[in-house]
N, C-alpha and C positions, 0 to 999 in steps of 0.2 A: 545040429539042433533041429529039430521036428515041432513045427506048426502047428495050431488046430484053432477052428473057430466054427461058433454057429451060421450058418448058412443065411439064416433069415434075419442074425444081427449084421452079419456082413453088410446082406444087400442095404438095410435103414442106413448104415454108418456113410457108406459112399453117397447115399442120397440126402443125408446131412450134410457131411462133414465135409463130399469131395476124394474120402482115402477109400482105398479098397485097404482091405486087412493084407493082400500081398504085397504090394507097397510098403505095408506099413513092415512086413516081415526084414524087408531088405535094412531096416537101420542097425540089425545086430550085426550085421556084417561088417560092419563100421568101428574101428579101434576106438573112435573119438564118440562114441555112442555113450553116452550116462544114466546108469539105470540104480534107482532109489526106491526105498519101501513108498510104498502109497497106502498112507494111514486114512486119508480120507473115504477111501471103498475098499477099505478089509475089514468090512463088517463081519463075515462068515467066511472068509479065504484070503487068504494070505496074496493082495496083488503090489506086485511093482510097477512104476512106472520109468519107462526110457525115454529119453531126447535123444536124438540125433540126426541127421541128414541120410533122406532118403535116394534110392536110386534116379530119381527124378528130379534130386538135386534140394529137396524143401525141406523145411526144418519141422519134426513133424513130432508128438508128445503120443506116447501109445502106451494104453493102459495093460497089464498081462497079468495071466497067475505066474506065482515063482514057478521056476522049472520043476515037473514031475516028471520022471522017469524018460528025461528026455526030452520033452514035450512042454511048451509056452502055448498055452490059449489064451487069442487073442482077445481082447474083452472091448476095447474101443481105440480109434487111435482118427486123430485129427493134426490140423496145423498149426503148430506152435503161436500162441497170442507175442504180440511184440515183447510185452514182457519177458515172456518163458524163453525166446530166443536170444534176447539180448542177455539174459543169465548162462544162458548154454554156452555162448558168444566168446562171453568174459572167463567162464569155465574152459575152456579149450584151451583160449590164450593163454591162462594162469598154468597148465597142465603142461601147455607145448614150451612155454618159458623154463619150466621146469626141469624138462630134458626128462 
């Protein structure tokens, strides 16, 4: 899978949020990774949202458009609120219980 993101949302997001969008790239590499439609900002494009655990180990919620032609542009991505982790938390264990 092939990355792509604005340069000059990049740089605001780290200096919000803390994430670089490469960070944030690393959580689809991840089995235990959960990605859901995000109705809230698919106003004019279709975006998903994933959870999961980044390469630097944190639980981190990142906004994206569905894959085109290969290609997930990143749109925003931060660190999971206590809330959004302790549901990813319980999602895991529910998943891994599962077998």
């Amino acid at each position: 899978m092939k990355f792509a993101w604005d340069a000059t949302k990049a740089a605001a997001n780290v200096r919000k949020h803390g994430v670089s969008f490469a960070e944030a790239c690393t959580l689809f590499e991840s089995a235990l990774a959960i990605t859901s439609d995000d109705e809230e900002h698919s106003d004019w494009e279709k975006r998903e949202k994933t959870i999961g655990v980044s390469k630097r180990f944190r639980v981190l919620l990142v906004i994206h458009t569905k894959p085109s032609r290969g290609t997930i542009t990143i749109v925003s991505a931060r660190k999971a609120t206590p809330r959004e982790r302790k549901a990813y938390e319980e999602e895991v264990k529910r998943k891994l219980e599962e077998g």
